[in-house]
C-alpha positions as CSV (number, residue, x, y, z in Angstrom):
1,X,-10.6,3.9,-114.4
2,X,-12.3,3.0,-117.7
3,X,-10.5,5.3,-121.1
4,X,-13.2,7.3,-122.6
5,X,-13.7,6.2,-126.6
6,X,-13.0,8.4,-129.2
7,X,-16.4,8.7,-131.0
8,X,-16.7,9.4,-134.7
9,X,-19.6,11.9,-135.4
10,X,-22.3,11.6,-138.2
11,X,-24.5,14.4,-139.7
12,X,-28.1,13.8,-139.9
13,X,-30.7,15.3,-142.1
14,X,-34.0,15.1,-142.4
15,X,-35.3,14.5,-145.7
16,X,-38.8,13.5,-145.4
17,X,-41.7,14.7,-142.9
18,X,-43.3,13.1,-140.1
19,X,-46.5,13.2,-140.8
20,X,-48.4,10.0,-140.3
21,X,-45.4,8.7,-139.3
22,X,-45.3,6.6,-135.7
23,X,-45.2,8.7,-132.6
24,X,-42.1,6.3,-131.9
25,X,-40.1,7.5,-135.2
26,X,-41.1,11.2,-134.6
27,X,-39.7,11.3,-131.1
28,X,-36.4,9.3,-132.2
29,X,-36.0,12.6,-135.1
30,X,-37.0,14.9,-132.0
31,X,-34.3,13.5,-129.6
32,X,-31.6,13.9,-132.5
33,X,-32.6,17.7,-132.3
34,X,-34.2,17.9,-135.6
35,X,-37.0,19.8,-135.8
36,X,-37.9,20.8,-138.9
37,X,-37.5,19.6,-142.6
38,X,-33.9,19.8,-144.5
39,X,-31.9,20.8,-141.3
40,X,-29.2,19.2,-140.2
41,X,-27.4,18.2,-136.6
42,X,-23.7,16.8,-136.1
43,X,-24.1,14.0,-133.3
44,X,-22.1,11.6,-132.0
45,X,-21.9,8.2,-132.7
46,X,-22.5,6.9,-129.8
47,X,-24.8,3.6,-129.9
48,X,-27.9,5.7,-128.2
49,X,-27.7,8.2,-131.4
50,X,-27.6,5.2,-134.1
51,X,-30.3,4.0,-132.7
52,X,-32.3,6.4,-133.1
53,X,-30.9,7.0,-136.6
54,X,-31.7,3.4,-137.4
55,X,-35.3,3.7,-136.2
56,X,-36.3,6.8,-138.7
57,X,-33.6,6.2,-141.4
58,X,-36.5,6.7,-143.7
59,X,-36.8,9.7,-142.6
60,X,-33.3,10.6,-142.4
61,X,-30.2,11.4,-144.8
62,X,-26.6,10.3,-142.9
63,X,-23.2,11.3,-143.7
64,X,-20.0,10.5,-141.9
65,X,-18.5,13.7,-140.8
66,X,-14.6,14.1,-141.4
């Protein structure tokens, strides 16, 4: 039996809008479970997430929750 991880968490904001951005970027902010401008989630960091985070960091502010 495999030990679950202990996963750190991050907290994402968005900071700019998705207008004319790619349908690929705006569906990676979506799936975080941001939907509108300046609010903020706390989501694991789990590989799947900071992926997504990577895809629309321009779109994104991150901070490392304590």
């Amino acid at each position: 039996m495999a030990k679950a991880k202990k996963v750190g968490q991050v907290k994402v904001t968005q900071i700019k809008s998705t207008n004319k951005s790619l349908a690929n970027h705006k569906a990676c902010v979506r799936g975080l479970g941001i939907r509108k401008m300046h609010q903020s989630r706390v989501v694991d960091a789990t590989p799947e997430n900071l992926g997504m985070i990577n895809a629309a960091i321009h779109l994104l502010k991150v901070e490392e929750v304590k």
